[in-house]
Every structure is written in C-alpha cells, then in structure tokens.
C-alpha positions in Angstrom: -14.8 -7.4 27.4 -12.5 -6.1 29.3 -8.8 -4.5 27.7 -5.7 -5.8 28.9 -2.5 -3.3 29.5 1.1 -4.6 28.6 3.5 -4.7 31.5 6.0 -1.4 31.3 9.1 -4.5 30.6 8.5 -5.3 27.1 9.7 -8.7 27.2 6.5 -9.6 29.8 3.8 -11.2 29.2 0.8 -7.8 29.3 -1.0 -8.1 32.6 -4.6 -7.8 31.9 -6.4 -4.6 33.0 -8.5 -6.1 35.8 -5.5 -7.7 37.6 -4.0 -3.2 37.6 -7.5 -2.5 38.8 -7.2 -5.2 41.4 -3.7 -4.1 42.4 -5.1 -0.1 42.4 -8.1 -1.5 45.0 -5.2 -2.4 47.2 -4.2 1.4 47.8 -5.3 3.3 50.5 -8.7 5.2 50.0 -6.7 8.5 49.9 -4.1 7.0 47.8 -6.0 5.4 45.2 -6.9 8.3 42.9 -3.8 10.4 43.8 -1.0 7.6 43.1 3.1 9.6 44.1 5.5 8.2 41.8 9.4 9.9 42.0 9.9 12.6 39.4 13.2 11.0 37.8 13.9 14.2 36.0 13.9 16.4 39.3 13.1 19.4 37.7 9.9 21.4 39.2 6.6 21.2 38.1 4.9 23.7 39.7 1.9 23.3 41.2 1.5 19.9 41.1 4.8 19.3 42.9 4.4 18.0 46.0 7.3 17.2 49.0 7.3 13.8 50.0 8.2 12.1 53.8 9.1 9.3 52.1 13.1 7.8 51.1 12.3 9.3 47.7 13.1 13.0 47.3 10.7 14.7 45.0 7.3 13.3 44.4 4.2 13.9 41.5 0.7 14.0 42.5 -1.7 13.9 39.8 -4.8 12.3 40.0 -4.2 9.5 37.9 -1.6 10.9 36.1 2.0 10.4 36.0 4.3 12.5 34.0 7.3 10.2 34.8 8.9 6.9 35.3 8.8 4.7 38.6 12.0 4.0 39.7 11.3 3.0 43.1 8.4 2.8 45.5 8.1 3.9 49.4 8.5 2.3 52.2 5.8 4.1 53.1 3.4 3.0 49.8 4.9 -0.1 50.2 3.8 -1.3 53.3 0.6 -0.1 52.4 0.3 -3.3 49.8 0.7 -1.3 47.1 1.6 -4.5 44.7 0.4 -2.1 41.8 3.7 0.0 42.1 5.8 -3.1 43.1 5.2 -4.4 40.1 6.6 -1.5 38.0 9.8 -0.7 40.4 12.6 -0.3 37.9 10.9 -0.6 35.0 9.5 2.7 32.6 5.9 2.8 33.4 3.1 4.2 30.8 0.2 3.2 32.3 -0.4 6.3 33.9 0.9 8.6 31.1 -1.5 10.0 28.5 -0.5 11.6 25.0 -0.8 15.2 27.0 2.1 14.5 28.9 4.7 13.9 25.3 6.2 17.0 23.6 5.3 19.5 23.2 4.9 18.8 26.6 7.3 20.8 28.6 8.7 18.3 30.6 8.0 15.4 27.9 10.9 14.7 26.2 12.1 11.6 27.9 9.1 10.6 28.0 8.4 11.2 24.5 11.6 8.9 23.8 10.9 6.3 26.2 7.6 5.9 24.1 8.6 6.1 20.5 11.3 3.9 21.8 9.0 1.2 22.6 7.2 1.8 19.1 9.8 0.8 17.2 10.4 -2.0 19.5 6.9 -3.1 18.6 7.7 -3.0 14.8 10.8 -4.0 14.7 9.7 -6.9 16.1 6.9 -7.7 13.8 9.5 -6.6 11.0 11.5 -10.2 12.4 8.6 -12.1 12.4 7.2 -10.9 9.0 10.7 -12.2 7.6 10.3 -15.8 9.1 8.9 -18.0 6.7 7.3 -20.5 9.5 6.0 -17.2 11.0 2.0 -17.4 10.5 0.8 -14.6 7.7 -2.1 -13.4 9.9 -4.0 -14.3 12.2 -7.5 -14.3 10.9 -10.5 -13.5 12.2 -13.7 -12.4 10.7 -15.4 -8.8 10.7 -18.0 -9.7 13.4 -15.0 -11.1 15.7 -12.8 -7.4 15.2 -16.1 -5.5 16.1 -17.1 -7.3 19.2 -13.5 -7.2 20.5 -10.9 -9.6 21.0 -8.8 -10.6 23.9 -9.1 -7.1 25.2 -8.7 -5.4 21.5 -11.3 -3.1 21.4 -11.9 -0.9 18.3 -14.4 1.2 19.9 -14.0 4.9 20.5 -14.1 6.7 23.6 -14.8 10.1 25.1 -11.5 10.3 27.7 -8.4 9.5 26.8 -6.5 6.1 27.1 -3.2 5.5 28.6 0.2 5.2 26.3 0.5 1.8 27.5 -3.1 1.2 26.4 -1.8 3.0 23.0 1.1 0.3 22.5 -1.0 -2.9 23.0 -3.1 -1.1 20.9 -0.5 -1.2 18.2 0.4 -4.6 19.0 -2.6 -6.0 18.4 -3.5 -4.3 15.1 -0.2 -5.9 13.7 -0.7 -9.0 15.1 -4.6 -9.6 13.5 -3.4 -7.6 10.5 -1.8 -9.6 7.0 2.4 -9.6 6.7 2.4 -8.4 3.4 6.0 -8.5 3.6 5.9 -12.5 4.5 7.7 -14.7 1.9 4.4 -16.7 0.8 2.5 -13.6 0.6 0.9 -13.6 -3.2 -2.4 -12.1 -3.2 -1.5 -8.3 -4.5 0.7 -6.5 -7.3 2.1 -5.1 -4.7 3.7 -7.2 -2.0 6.9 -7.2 0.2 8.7 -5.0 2.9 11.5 -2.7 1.5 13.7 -1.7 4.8 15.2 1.2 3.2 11.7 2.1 1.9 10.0 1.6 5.4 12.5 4.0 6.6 11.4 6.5 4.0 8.2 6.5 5.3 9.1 6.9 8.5 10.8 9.7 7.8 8.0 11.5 5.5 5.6 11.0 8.2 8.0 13.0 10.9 7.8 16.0 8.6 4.7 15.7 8.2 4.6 18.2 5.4 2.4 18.7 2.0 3.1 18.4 -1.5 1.6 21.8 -2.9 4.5 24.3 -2.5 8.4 24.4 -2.7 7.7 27.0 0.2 6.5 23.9 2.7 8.0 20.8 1.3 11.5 22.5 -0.6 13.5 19.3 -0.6 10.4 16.8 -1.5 8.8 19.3 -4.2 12.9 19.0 -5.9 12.9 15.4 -5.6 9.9 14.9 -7.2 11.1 17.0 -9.9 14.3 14.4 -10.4 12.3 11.2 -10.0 10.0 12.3 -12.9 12.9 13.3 -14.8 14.4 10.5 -14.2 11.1 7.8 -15.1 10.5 9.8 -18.2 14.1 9.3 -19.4 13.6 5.7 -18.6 10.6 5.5 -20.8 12.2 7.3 -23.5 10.8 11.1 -23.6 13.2 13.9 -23.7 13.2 15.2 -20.0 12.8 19.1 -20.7 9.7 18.4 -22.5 8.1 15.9 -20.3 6.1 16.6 -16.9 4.1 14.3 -14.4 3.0 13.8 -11.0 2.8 11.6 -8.3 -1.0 10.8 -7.4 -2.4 8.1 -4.8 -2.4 5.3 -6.5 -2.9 4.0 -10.3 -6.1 4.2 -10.3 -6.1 7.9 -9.9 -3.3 8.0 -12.0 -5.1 6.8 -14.8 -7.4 8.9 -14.1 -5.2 12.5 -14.9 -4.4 10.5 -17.6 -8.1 10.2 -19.2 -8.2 13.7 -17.8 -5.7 15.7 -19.7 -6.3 13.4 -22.9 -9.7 15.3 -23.2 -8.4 18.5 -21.8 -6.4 18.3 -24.9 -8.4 18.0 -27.4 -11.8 20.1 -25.9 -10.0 22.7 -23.7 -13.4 24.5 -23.3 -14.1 21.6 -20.9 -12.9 23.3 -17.9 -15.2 26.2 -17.9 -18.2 24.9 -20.1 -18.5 21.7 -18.8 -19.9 18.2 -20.8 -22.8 20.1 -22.6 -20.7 21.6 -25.1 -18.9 18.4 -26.1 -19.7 15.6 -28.7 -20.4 12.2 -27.4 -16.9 11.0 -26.7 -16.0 7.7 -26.1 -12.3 5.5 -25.4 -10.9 2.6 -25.7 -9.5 0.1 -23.8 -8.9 -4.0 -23.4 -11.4 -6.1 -22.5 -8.3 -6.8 -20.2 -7.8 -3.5 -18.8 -7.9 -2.3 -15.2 -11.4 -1.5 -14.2 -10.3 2.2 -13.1 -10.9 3.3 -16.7 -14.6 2.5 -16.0 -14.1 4.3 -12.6 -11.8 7.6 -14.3 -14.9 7.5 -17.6 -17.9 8.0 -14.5 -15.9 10.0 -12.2 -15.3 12.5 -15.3 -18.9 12.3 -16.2 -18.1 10.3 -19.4 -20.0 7.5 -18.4 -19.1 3.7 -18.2 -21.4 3.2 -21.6 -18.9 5.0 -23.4 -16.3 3.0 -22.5 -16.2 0.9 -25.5 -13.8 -2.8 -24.5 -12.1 -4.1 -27.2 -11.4 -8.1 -27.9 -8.0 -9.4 -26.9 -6.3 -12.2 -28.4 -6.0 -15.7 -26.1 -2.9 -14.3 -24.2 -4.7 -11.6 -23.0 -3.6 -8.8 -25.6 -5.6 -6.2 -27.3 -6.2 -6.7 -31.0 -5.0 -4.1 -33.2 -7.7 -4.9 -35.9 -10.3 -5.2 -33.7 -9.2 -1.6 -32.0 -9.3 0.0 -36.1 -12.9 -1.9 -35.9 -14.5 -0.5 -33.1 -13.3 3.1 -33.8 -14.4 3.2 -37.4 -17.9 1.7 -35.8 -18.2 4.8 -33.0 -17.5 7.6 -35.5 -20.1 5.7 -37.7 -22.8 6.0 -34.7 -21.7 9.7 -34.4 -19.4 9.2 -31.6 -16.1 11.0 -31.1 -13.0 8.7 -30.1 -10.1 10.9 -27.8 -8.2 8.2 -26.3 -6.9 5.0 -26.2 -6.0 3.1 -22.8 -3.1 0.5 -24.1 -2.4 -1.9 -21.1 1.5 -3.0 -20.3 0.7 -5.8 -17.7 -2.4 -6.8 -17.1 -3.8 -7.8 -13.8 -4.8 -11.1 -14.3 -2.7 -12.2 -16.9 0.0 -10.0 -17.1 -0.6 -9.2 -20.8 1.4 -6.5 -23.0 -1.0 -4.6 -25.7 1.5 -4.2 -28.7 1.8 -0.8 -28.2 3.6 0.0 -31.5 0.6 -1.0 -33.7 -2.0 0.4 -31.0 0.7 4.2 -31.6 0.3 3.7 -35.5 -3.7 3.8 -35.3 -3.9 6.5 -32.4 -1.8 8.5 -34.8 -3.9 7.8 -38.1 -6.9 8.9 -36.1 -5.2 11.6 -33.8 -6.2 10.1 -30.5 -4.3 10.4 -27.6 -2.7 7.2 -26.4 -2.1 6.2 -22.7 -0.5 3.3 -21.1 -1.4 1.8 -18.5 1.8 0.0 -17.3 0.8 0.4 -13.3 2.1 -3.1 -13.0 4.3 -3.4 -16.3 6.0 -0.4 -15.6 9.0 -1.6 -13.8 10.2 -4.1 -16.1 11.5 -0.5 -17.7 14.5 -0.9 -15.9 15.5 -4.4 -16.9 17.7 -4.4 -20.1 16.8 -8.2 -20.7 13.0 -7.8 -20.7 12.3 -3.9 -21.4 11.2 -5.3 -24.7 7.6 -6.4 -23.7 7.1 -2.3 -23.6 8.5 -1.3 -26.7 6.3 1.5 -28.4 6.0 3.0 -24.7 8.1 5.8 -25.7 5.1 6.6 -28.3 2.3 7.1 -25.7 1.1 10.4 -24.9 0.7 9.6 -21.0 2.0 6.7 -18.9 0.6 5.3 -15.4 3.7 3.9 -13.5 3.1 2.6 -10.1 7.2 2.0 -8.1 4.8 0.5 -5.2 4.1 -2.8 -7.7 6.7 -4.4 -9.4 9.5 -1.7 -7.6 8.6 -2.8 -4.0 8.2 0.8 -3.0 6.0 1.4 0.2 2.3 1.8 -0.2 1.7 3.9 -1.9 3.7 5.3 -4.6 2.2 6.2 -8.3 3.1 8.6 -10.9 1.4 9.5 -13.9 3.8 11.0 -17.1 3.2 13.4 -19.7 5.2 13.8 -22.9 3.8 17.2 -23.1 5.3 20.1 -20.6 2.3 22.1 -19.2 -0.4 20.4 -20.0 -0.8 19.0 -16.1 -1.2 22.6 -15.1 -3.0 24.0 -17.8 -5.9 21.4 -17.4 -6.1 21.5 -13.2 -4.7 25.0 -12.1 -6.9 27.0 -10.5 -4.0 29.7 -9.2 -5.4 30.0 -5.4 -4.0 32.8 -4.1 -3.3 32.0 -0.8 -1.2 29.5 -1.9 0.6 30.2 -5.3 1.5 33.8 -5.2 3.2 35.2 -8.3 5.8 37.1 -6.4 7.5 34.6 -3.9 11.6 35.1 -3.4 11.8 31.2 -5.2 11.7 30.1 -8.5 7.6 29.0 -8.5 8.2 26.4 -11.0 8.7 24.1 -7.8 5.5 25.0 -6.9 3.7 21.8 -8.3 0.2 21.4 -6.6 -1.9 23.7 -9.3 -1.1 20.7 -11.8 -3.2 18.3 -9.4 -6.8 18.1 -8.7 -5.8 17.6 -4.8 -4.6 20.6 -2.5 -3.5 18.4 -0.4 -0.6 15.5 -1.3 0.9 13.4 0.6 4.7 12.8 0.3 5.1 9.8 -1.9 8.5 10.5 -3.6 11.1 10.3 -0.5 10.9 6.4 -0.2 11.1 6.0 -4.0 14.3 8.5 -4.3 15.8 6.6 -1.0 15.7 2.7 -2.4 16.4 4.5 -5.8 20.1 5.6 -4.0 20.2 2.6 -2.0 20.0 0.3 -5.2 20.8 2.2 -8.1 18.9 1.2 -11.5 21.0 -2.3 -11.3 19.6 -2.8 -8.0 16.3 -2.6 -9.4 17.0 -4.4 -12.4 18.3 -7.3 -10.1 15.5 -8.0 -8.9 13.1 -7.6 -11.3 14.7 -10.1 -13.4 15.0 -12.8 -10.4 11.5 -12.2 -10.3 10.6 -13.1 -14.1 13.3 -16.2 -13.1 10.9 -17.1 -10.3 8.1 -17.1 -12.4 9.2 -19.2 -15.3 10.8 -22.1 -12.6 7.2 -22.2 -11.4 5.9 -22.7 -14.7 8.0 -25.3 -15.3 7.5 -27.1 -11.9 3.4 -26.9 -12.2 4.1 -28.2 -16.6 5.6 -31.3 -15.2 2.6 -32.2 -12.4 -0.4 -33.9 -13.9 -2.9 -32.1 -10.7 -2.0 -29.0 -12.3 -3.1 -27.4 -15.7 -1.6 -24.2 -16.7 -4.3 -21.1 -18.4 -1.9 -20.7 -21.2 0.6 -23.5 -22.1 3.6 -21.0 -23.4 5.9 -19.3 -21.3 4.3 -16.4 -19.2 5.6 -13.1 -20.4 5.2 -11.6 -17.1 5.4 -12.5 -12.9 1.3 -13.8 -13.8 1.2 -17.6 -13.8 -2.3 -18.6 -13.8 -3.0 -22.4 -12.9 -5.6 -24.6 -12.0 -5.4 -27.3 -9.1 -7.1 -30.5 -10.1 -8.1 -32.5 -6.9 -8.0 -36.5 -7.3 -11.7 -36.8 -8.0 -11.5 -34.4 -10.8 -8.0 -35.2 -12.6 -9.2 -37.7 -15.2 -12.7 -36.3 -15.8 -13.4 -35.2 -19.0 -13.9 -31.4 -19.4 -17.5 -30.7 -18.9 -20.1 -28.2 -17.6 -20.4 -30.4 -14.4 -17.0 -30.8 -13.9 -16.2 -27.0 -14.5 -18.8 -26.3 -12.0 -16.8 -28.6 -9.5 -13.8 -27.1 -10.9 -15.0 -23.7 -9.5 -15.2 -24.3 -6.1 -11.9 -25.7 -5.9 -9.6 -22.5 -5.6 -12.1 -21.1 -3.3 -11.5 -23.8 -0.8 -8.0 -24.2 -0.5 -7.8 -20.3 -0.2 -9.9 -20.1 2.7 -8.3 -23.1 4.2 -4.9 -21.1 4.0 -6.4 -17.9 5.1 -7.4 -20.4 8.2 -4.5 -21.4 8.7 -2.2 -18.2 8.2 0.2 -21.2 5.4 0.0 -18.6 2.3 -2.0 -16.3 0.1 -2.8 -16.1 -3.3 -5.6 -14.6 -5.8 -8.1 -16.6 -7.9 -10.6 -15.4 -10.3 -12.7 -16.5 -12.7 -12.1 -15.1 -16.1 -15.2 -14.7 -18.9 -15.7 -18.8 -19.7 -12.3 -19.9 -17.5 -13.6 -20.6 -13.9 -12.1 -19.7 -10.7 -7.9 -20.2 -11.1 -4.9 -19.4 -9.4 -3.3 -15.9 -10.1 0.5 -16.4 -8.7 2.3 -13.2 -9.1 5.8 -12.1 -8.4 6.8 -9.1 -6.6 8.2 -10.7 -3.0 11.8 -9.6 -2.3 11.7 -12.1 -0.1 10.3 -14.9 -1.9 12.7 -18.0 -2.7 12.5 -20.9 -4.4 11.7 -22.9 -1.6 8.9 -20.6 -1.0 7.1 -21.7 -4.5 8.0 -25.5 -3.8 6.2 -25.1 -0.4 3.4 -23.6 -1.8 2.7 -26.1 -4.3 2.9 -28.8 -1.6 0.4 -26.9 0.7 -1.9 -26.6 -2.6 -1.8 -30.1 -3.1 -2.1 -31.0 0.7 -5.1 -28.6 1.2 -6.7 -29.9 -1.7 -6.5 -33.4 -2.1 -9.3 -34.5 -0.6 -12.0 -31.5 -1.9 
C-alpha cells in the first residue's frame, strides 16, 4: 500500500506519496534526481554548492536531498512544470530532508528547529483533542489491520532511510490509532490521565538523555531522587535518616526488590551460595494480591508453589487468622516463612489488608512485612482518608507507584526500605568502571550499586516537577475529589434497578465494581443459566465501546462472581458528567444484548 507524505503547511490535508511521485515525473530527466532548491541560510556548503542562472542566488544540489527550506522556485524550474516545487513555494519543506541533515549536522540547526517545531505541533494537538470529551478515545483497529498497513501507515522497517516528513506522518498516525489515556472516559488502568506539568517532565528527562547510576552523569536527578525518597518515606511515617529506596520500572519490579531484600535479610549467604544452601522458604500473600508476587517468587527462583494465598474476607481483605493459620501449617510441613506481602489497594477491588494485625503476627514470627500499596499508596497524602493505611508505618518495605493514583507519567515506581543499606548490601556488585572509591564527590549519590539494573531510566524529574507544581495539597485535592467521584457513582448505580453493585457498602477506594443487567435478564432469578448469560454481558458492551471509541473500562471475573465492571478513579479530567454519560452509554449499548 502505498505511504502518503503530509504537505510541508501543517494545516493541509497530507498529499499522498504517489501524487509527489507524479509531480517528481514532471521534472526534466536531468532534473529529476538532482532537484535545486535555494539555500535560505546562504552560508557555503562546500562541495555540493552549486551557482545557479536562475532569480535565486545560491542553490543546493543533492541528489535527492535537500538540506534546506524552499522559499521560492525558478523561472527557470518553473516553466519546466515543476508543480512538485510549486507546491511547496513558501512553505518549510521536509520531504527531501533526512535525520542526517539535523544537528549535529553542521548546517542543521534551523532545520533541527523547524522539525521539533512541527513535533510539538503534532502533540500538542493530540494533547487538545485528548481533552475533548466528544473527541473519539481511539480509533480501533485490530492487530492484522496495523501489520498489513493502513491508509499509508506502514510499520514495516526499511534498509534506506525515510524522509522527516515521512517521520511526522509517522508520528501522526501512531497517535491517532493509539488509546487517549488522558481522555475523560478513559477507565480501563490504575493508571490513567495526562499531567501537563508531568508531560513536560518527560520531555525534559528525555533531552538529557542521561542514566540513573552515578551522581557523576545525572548530578541533579541522582539528588532529587535522594529528596523524593525522603520525602515518601516521611509521608509513610519512617524516620528519613534511617530509611532508603529506589525508584524501579514499575510496581511490579518494585515488589520484586522488595521480596528480594526480605530474604537477603534473613539468609545473606544468598548472594554468593545461591538457593541450595537455603530451607524451603515460602511467603504470603492475599488471595487478592497482585500477581507480581507469583512473577518476583519464580523470577527469584522461589517458585510460584511456594507462594502460599491466603483467604480474604468478602470485601476483598486478607484474614488475619487465616494468615496465623497458614504459617503455623508451613513450619509444620517443614517450610520456612520470610515474608509477608500485605496489600493497601487491591486491583480489583480496591481492598486494604489490616496492616496493624498483619505487623503484630510478622513480628511474633519475625517475618519481614511488605506492602504492597502500588495503587493505595497515594491516598498517603490525603489527611481525610490516610486511615485505610494505618499500620503502613510498621512494614519493613513499601511498593508506591506516583504513576497510579498520583497521575505521574508512565512510568514512575519506588520501592522503600525502613532499613538504611540494606538496598546496597543485597545488589552491589562495586563495578569498577563505574563506582570508583576515590571520585572528587561525595559517592553516597552514587545510587545504581543498590539496583539490579546498570542502566535506569530517569523517573524522578516529572514526580519532583508536579510535586512543586502542586504541593502535597495539590495532591491531596485531588485524591480526595477522586474518592468523591467514586462514592456519587455508587450512589447513582444503588438507585438503578439494571444495575447491581459487587459489594452493597460504600467502596473504600476509587474501585466500584458493578454489574449491568440487560432487560431480558433483570427479573430472572439468580441461577447457573442466568450467570452464564450474565457473563457475556460486560464483554459485549466493552467491545461495542472499543468499536465505537464512547469509553473504556475493565471487567473481570472474580473466583464464583462472573465478568463485572471494574470503574476506577484516577482521571484528572474526569467530571461528573463523565460518569452520568457513561452510565447512559452502558445502558444504551446494552439494552438489547
């Protein structure tokens, strides 16, 4: 299929590429390989400077490439036909230009602008239409559709080099037949929303373009990071001097240092000696817990078997009792227990372990006790509803992901330690290259020997830059208009007789979990068949929103619940209006199923 090229003005309509290679077949023979276009800069460029007869002074001859912008065009080229360069008279012209010709480029620096330029043209108006709640949130299209190609969008990979222009329909498209996570009725993830201050961030971490591992390379970054996990474990109630972390890439991994380091504590001899010279050890976690504990307990070579899932009460919440139960039966069985994975807002549900009685047993056993508050975390900095964490401050690790209920960019995780050193002790490996002993700084900033990466991505910058943009309050804010959010669309969905709540109390959390009842099935009696109808439903009216770009939300099933709703809050953007309209397009989607 062939690709199209958008027009240099970037308010046109792109011209596709046949009608440019139509316009190039109008050139001379002589001309069409070799296209002159004016040199707007004037200054010389050597050999492939060329003296023109022409009205224009200074002319570029590359065969095929232009290393400036058309300004005007010949008598002489014109008379020739040349529509091709007609077309672009006035107008900055990257149809010609290859990545080659930006900086370093010596002559690319207007260039160079001229493109970025149009980059952020490009985003900032997707940014516009991501904010307009009767803008479509994607444009879907399945798998097989992408790889074939559409309307010119080719994912393929060649062996020469494509134009700029080429580039920047290029980054059109992927925006356009990509989700706008930052849309209003966007519900499907934790994390969801477009932070403008926190976009910025990112722009700006990618332009230095630097790594995590040393204060040598990254010397403002490696200090932030230093303040922001000062500043989190403050929040969760850990003296600062005596508390460490790290930023990772993503909770998962997170949770993953924090298994880590939990058996690094107790069986240091892990690091050199490997598994063999441990006891079978086993943790603990809800039946409710995120599936990365599985994930952390094979990576680590603990194996998913001795993961051992303990019962939760209706609402979602582990059961101290059966937690004493199930670590009384392991050491029984000859297992060792080393950790306990407490949950502070559950995927599904948005559930809250009760960490204070899950800290009493860990202590009566000596385990070590992580939370898992990836998505929880946040409510930290809410005075009204900091309460669902209390016993946090207990924990001997903490997952906190700012890119969930925060609003922070993708990606943005950090995993806590109440215990100074412990990071480094467990992960250091003191490459020499890289963490000298005897460097003119202080080599405390020198964090990447407490990470099993070398190389980290800077995740901190757009966290410290919305953190100074909205202060704590700022956070707080909105946090707590979500929770508002959640219980007005609780009550709305208690009050409609097509709609039956999971759990008929309050939610604690952003989680309201619902099902849809279609007409056929409202005032059937609550059966296998009509479960198995039941099931099908949420599935439908997804797809049918997906189809039509209206809204997004989760389902799942959950052990004998079939498929619901999951509606989470996270949306800066979302209003109330938002949730009225998406109960409507439920209803409307799935009246007749």
């Amino acid at each position: 299929m062939p690709r199209h090229k958008a027009c240099c003005n970037t308010h046109a309509e792109p011209p596709r590429r046949r009608q440019h290679t139509a316009m190039c077949q109008s050139l001379p023979r002589g001309l069409r390989e070799r296209v002159t276009m004016e040199v707007v800069s004037q200054r010389p460029l050597g050999a492939s400077q060329e003296k023109s007869t022409g009205k224009s002074s200074e002319w570029l001859r590359l065969d095929g490439w232009c290393c400036s912008l058309v300004r005007s065009v010949p008598d002489s080229l014109a008379a020739h036909g040349c529509e091709f360069l007609r077309l672009f008279r006035n107008r900055p012209c990257c149809l010609f230009l290859f990545s080659l010709d930006l900086l370093p480029s010596k002559e690319g620096e207007d260039l160079t602008k001229c493109f970025l330029l149009r980059v952020v043209n490009i985003l900032l108006h997707y940014i516009e239409k991501t904010f307009d709640d009767k803008s479509k949130i994607l444009d879907f299209h399945h798998p097989h559709q992408l790889l074939e190609g559409l309307d010119g969008f080719d994912l393929e990979l060649s062996d020469h080099p494509e134009s700029l222009e080429q580039l920047l329909v290029d980054c059109t498209d992927t925006l356009k037949y990509g989700v706008k996570t930052g849309h209003p009725r966007y519900f499907n993830q934790l994390s969801s929303g477009l932070d403008v201050i926190g976009l910025a961030g990112e722009w700006l971490t990618a332009t230095a373009n630097t790594n995590m591992f040393t204060y040598e390379i990254a010397p403002v970054f490696t200090v932030m990071e230093t303040v922001l996990l000062k500043k989190m474990c403050g929040i969760i109630g850990w003296r600062e001097t005596e508390a460490d972390g790290i930023f990772s890439p993503g909770g998962s991994i997170s949770n993953l240092y924090g298994i880590l380091v939990a058996r690094y504590k107790q069986y240091p001899e892990i690091k050199a000696r490997g598994m063999a010279v441990l006891p079978c050890i086993v943790l603990f976690v809800s039946e409710q817990g995120h599936y990365s504990i599985k994930k952390a307990a094979a990576t680590l070579g603990i194996g998913t078997d001795n993961v051992i899932e303990v019962k939760c009460d209706e609402r979602g919440k582990m059961i101290p009792a059966e937690l004493e139960k199930n670590i009384l039966q392991a050491k029984r069985k000859g297992q060792t227990p080393f950790c306990v994975v407490a949950t502070a807002g559950s995927t599904v549900f948005g559930a809250f372990d009760p960490l204070h009685d899950i800290a009493d047993i860990c202590e009566t056993h000596k385990l070590w006790m992580h939370v898992d508050a990836a998505w929880g975390g946040g409510l930290l900095l809410s005075r009204k509803h900091s309460c669902r964490l209390s016993g946090i401050e207990r924990a001997d690790s903490v997952t906190w992901n700012p890119h969930k209920l925060m609003g922070v960019p993708l990606q943005c995780s950090a995993l806590l330690t109440r215990e100074k050193g412990l990071l480094g002790a467990c992960n250091q490996m003191q490459a020499e290259y890289l963490f000298q002993p005897d460097k003119v700084y202080n080599i405390n900033f020198d964090t990447g020997d407490k990470t099993i990466q070398c190389g980290r991505h800077v995740d901190v910058f757009k966290l410290w830059l919305m953190w100074k943009a909205k202060g704590t309050y700022g956070f707080e804010v909105q946090i707590d208009r979500y929770m508002e959010l959640a219980k007005y669309f609780y009550k709305v969905l208690k009050k409609k007789d097509n709609f039956k709540l999971v759990f008929d109390a309050e939610p604690e959390f952003t989680n309201v979990c619902f099902w849809y009842f279609p007409p056929r099935l409202k005032h059937i009696p609550k059966s296998f068949e009509r479960d198995q109808e039941l099931q099908k439903i949420a599935p439908k009216i997804k797809a049918q929103m997906i189809v039509e770009g209206t809204a997004m939300l989760s389902y799942q099933p959950c052990g004998d619940k079939v498929n619901f709703f999951r509606m989470v809050f996270s949306n800066p953007a979302t209003r109330q209006t938002d949730v009225d309209y998406l109960i409507d397009e439920i209803q409307r989607l799935g009246k007749d199923l």
